[in-house]
C-alpha distance (Angstrom), angle and dihedral (degrees) to the residues before:
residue distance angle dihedral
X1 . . .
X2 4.05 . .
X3 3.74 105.6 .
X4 3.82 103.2 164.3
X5 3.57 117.5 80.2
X6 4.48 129.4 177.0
X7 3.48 117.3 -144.0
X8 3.93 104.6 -159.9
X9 4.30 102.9 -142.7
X10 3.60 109.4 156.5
X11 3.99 97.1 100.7
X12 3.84 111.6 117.6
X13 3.74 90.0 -132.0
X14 4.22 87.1 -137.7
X15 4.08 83.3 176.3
X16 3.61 92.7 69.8
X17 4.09 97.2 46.4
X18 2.83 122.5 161.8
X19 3.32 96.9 34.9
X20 3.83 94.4 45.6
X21 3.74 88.8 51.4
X22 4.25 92.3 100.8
X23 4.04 89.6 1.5
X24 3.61 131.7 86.2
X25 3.78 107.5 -134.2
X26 3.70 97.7 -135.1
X27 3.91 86.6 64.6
X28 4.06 91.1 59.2
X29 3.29 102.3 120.5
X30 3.89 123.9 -108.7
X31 3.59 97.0 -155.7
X32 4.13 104.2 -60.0
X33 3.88 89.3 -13.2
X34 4.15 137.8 87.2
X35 3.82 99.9 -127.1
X36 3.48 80.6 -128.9
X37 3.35 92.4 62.1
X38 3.79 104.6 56.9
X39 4.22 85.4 55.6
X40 3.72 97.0 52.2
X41 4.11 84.9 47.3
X42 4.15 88.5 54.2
X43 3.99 86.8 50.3
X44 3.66 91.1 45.5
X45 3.41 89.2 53.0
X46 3.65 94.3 50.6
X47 3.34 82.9 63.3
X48 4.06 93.2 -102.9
X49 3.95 98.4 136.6
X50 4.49 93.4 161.0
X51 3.43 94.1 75.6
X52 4.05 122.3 175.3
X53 3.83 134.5 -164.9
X54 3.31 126.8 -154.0
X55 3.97 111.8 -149.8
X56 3.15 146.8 -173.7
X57 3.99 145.1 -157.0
X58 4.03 100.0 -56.4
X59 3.67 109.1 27.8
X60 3.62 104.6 91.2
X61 4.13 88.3 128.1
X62 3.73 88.6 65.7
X63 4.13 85.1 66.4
X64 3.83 94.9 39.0
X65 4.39 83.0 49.9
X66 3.48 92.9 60.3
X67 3.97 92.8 39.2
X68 4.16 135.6 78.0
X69 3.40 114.5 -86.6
X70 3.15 96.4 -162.6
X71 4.24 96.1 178.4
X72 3.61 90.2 57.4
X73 4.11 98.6 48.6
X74 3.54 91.6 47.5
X75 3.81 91.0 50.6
X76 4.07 89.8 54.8
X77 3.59 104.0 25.2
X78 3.70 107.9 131.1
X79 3.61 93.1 17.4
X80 3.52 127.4 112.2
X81 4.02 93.4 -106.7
X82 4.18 91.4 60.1
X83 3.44 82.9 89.4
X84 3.77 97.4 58.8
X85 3.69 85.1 68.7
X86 3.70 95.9 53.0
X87 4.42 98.9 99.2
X88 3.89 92.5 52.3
X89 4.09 86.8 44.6
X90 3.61 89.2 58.3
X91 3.91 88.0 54.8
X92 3.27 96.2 47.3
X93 3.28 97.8 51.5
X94 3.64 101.0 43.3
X95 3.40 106.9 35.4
X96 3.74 132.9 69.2
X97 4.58 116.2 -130.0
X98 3.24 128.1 -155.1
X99 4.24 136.0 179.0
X100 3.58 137.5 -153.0
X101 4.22 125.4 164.4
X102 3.53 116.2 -140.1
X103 4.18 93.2 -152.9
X104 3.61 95.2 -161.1
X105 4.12 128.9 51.0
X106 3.86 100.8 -123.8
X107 3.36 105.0 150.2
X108 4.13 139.7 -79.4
X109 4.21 83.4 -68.3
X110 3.65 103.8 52.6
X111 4.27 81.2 47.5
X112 3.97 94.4 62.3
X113 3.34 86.4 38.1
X114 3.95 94.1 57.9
X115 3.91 88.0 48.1
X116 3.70 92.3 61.2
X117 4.13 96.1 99.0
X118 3.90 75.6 47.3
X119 3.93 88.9 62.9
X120 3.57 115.3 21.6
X121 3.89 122.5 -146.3
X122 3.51 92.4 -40.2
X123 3.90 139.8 110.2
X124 3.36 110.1 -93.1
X125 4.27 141.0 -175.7
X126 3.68 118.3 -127.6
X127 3.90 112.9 -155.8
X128 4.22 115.0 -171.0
X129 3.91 106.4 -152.0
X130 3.41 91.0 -143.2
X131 3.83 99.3 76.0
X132 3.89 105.0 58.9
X133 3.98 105.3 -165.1
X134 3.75 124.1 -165.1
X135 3.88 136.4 -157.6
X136 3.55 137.8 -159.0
X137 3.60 115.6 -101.2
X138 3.43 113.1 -93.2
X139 4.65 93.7 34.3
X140 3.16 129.8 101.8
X141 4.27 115.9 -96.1
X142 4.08 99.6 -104.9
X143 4.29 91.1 -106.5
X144 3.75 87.8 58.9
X145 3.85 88.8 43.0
X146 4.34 90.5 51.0
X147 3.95 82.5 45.7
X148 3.14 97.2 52.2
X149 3.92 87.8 53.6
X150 3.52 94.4 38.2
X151 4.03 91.6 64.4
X152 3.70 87.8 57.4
X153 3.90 101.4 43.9
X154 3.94 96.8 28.1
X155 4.10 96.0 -149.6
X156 3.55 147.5 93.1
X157 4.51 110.8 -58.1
X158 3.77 117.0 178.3
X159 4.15 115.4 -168.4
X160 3.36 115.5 -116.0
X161 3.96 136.0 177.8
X162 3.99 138.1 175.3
X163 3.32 119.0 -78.9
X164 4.42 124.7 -177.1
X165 3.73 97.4 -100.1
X166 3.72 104.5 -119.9
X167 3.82 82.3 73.8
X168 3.92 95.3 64.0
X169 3.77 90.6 102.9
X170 3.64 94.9 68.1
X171 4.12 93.1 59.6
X172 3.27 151.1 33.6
X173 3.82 106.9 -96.7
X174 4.17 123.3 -166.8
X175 3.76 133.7 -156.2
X176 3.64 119.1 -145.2
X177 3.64 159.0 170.6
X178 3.80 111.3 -95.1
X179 4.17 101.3 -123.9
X180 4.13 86.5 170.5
X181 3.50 145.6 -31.8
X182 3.93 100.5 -42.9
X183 3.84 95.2 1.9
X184 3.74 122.2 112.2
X185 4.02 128.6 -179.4
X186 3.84 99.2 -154.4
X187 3.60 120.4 -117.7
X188 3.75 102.6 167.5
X189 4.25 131.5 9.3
X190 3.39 127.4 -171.9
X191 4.46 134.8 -167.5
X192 3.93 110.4 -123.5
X193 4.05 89.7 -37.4
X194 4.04 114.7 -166.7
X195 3.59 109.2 -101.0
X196 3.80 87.3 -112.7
X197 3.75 83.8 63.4
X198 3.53 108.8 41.4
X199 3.34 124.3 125.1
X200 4.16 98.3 -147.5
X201 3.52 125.2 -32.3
X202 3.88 96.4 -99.8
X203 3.64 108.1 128.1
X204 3.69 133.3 -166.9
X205 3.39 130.5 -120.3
X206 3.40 143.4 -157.1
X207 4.20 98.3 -84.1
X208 4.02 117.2 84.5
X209 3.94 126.0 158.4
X210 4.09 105.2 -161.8
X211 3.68 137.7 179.2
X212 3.38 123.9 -118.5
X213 3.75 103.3 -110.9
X214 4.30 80.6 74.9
X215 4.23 83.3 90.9
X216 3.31 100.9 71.1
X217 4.21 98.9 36.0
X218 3.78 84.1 56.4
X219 3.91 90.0 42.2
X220 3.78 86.4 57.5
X221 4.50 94.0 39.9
X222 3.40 111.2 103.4
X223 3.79 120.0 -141.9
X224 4.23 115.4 -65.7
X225 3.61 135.0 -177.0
X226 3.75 116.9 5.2
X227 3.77 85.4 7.9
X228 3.93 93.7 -80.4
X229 3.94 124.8 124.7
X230 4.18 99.4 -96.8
X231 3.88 111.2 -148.8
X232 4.09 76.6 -153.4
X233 3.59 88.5 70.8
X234 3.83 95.1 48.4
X235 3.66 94.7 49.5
X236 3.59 87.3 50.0
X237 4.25 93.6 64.7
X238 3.32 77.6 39.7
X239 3.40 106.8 63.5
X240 3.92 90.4 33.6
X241 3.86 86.1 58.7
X242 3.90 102.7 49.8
X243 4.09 118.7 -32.2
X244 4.05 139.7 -38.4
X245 4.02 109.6 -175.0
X246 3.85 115.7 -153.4
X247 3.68 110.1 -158.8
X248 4.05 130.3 -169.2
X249 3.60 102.0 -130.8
X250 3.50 122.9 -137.3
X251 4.04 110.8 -124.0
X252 3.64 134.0 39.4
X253 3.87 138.4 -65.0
X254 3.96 129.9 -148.0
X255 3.46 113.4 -176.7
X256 3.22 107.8 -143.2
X257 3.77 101.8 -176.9
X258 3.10 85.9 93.6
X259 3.87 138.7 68.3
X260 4.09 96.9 -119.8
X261 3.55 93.9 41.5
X262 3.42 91.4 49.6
X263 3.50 97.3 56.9
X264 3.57 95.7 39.2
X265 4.23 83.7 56.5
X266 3.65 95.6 51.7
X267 3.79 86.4 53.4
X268 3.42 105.7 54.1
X269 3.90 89.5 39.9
X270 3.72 95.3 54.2
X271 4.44 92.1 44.3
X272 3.91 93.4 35.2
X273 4.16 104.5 33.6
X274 3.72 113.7 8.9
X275 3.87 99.7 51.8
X276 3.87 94.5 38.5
X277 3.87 89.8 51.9
């Protein structure tokens, strides 16, 4: 079982500003929630209880979130609000956190690789905050559905879905073998490609699961689009050295790196989780 996942969190989340000015963006709330939050709950739940952060200059209340405060719980404790405090207890208290800074911006690569004295030489998720995923009641959260696949096929699986393809440039998009219904074995991967260019219109998002030997194939990728270290262009030697598995996730995806998306999250959150809780 995988049970150390990286949560890449040094961005400056510039779409947000102001509000990301003195805040991290993955603690904007999603209703009662950190955004952060709700990702480290999928990994916990795909049984991924070691989980890492890589930071950066500015995000010192993502450490104090997943911390005691022990001002504030004495100030409510045995009021009615002690309660409100009871999800981020449980991962607290249950959970082991860990922190790295990545001092320079180099790209989504060059932050995994920075979290690898955060994971050892093991396989490992990766979860980006920004793309907040939600199941039906009753699935599995989409890291403990690539888990589950990854203990069958034992190699690097990236999640993918369909997006309209004019929006190809804002991804990295793969091509593939179809395996099954919803499983891919990657052939060819491409950063943010022009629609022209793209290969299909199967984008990846923000939920990976990758072996360990990813270090050193990143340590030896030289710098991609926008001059930043691509994990696309890892997985790509990658897959043409052994195997990368794309796989169509079964849920749904806001991506709340952005300003629409973000709203659009807190929405369905607050009609389809919040009031039914």
């Amino acid at each position: 079982m995988i049970k150390n996942c990286l949560f890449p969190v040094a961005g400056y989340g510039t779409r947000f500003l102001p509000a990301t000015k003195a805040m991290p963006k993955e603690i904007l709330p999603v209703v009662n929630k950190p955004l952060v939050q709700y990702g480290v709950e999928e990994a916990v739940a795909a049984g991924m209880n070691n989980i890492g952060f890589v930071t950066g200059r500015g995000k010192r209340a993502i450490e104090d979130h997943f911390d005691i405060s022990y001002e504030l719980e004495h100030q409510i404790q045995g009021s009615g609000k002690e309660g409100l405090l009871a999800s981020i207890r449980h991962l607290i208290e249950n959970n082991q956190f860990s922190f790295t800074r990545q001092r320079e911006m180099k790209g989504l690569g060059h932050a995994i690789l920075t979290g690898r004295n955060l994971v050892g030489e093991n396989p490992f998720g990766v979860v980006l905050a920004d793309d907040l995923c939600v199941v039906e009641p009753g699935e599995d959260e989409v890291m403990a559905q690539m888990a589950k696949l990854y203990n069958q096929f034992r190699c690097s699986i990236v999640a993918i879905q369909e997006v309209p393809p004019e929006e190809t440039n804002k991804y990295g998009v793969i091509a593939g073998e179809c395996m099954k219904e919803g499983l891919y074995r990657i052939t060819d991967m491409v950063e943010k490609p022009d629609p022209k260019d793209a290969p299909s219109n199967l984008a990846i998002i923000g939920r990976y699961i990758l072996t360990p030997d990813i270090f050193e194939i990143i340590e030896n990728t030289p710098a991609g689009k926008n001059g930043e270290v691509q994990i696309t262009d890892a997985l790509m030697t990658q897959a043409k050295n052994g195997c990368v598995l794309a796989y169509k996730f079964k849920g749904k995806r806001f991506d709340c790196g952005s300003i629409d998306g973000f709203v659009e999250a807190t929405n369905y959150v607050y009609e389809n989780i919040y009031k039914k809780s």
